[in-house]
N, C-alpha and C positions, 0 to 999 in steps of 0.2 A: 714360308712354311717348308719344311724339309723335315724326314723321317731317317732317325739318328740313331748310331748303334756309340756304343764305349762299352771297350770291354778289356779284359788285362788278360794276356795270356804268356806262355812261359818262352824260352826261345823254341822248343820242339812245337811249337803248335796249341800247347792246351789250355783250355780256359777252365777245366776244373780239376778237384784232387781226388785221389782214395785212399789215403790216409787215415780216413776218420774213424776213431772210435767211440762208445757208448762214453767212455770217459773223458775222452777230447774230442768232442763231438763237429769241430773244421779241422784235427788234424794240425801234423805240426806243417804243411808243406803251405796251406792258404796264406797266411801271414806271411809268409816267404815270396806269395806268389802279388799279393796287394801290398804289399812294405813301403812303397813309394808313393802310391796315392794315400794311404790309409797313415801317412807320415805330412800332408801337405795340413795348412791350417785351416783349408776348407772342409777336408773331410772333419776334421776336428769339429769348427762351428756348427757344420751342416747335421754329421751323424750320432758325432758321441757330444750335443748341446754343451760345448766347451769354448767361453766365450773368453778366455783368457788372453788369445789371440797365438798361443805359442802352435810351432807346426812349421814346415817349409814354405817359401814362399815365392819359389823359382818355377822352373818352367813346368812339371810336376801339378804345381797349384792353381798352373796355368787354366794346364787342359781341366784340373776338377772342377774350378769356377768354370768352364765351359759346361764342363757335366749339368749343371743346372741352369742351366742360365735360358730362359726365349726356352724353356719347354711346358704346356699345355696339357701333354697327358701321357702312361708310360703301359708299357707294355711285356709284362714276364711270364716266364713260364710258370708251372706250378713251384719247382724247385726250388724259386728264385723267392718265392712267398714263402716256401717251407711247409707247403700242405704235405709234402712227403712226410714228413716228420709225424703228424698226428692227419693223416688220413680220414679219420671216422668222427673225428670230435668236432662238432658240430658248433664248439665255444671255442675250438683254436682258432688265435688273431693274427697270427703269422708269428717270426722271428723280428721283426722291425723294430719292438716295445710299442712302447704307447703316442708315442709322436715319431714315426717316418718321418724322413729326409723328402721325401718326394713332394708334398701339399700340393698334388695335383690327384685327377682321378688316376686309377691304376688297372687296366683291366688284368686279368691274373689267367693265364688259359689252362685248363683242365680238363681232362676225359669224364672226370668222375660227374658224377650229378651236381647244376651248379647250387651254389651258395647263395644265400641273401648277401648282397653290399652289408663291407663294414664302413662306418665313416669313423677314422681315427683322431685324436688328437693335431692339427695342426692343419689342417686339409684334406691329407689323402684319406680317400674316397675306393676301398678296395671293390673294384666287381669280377664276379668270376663269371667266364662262359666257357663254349665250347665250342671253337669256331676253327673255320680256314684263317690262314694267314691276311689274306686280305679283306676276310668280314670283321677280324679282329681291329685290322687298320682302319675299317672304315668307322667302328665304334670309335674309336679313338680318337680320328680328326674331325668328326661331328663336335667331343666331349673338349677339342684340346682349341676351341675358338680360335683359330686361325693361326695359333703357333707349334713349334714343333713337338712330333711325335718321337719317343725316343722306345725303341725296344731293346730292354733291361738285358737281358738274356734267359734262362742260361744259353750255354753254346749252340744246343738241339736247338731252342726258338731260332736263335740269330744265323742260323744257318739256313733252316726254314724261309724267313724273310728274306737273305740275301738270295737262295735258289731261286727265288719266286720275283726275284728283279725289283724290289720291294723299296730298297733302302737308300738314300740317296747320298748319306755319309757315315763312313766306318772310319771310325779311332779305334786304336788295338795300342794299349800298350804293353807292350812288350818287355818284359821285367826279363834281366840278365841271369836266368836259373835253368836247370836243364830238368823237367818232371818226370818224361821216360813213359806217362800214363796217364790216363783220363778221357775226357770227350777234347777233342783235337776238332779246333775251330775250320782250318782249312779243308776239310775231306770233302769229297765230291762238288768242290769251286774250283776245278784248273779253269782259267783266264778268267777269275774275276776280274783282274785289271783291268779288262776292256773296256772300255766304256767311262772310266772314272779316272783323273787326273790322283797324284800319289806324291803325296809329299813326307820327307819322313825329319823327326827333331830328335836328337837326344839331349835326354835330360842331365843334370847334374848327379842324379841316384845312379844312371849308367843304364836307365831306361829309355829304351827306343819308342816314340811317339809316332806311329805309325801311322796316316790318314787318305783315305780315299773319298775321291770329290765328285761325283757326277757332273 
């Protein structure tokens, strides 16, 4: 069991955009910023239920079949759910659709008053709380029966658990763009290294696969 981060950030640091508007509502920079995973054949099967088999299948689709793979239960922010988006509405189900990728429990962390569990289409098991970083975790590997916990992001969560010595392995990859803005994953972690063995791959998209191992 191991408590796992994957996350795509730009070469400056960032793992989100501000771009967005009412009308293109991820902005033209996100697609720029996931190009590579969101191009592999796993994201294909796994997110947009496309069982054609078309999609990359190099190192890229490597780490995404890792993305899922030996996980048990996940762990995001509210962002990451899209309760930002409809805040009050009591019948919003997230952005995911009707069958999430995840078919595990998810717990979703929030300030706001929690939520009833959704259970969705295919598995996942949305609950929403309000917790510390590590009461969050401890839900999680209760719910995630002996295999790995993965916390989703956003950047603010996975920063939070990496502060808090949390996480036992970080992938970052690292997409070849320069964003200039956003939430910047590394701020206030000088020497994460410590502690964690680093090994890095590039892919054929000219993304860096970045990994740290406790």
């Amino acid at each position: 069991m191991a408590v796992r981060v994957d996350l795509n950030i730009s070469l400056d640091g960032f793992a989100t955009t501000t771009d967005q508007t009412p009308e293109n509502p991820f902005g033209d920079d996100w697609p720029r910023l996931v190009d590579a995973y969101a191009a592999t054949r796993t994201f294909r099967e796994r997110v947009l239920h496309d069982a054609s088999g078309q999609g990359t299948t190099g190192v890229d689709d490597k780490y995404a079949e890792a993305y899922f793979a030996d996980t048990g239960a996940e762990i995001m922010g509210a962002g990451m759910f899209g309760l930002h988006n409809f805040p009050d509405d009591p019948d919003w189900r997230g952005w995911w659709g009707d069958e999430p990728p995840f078919r595990i429990p998810v717990f979703v962390l929030t300030h706001r008053a929690p939520r009833p569990s959704i259970e969705m289409t295919g598995g996942t098991i949305f609950h929403f709380l309000s917790a510390t970083p590590q009461e969050a975790l401890d839900r999680a590997l209760e719910a995630a029966g002996g295999k790995d916990v993965r916390v989703g992001g956003g950047a603010t969560v996975v920063r939070d658990f990496l502060k808090a010595g949390l996480v036992d392995q970080l992938h970052v990859a690292i997409a070849p763009i320069i964003l200039g803005r956003g939430i910047r994953l590394w701020d206030d972690l000088r020497g994460l290294e410590t502690g964690y063995d680093v090994t890095a791959e590039t892919a054929e998209s000219g993304t860096v696969h970045l990994t740290f191992r406790r």
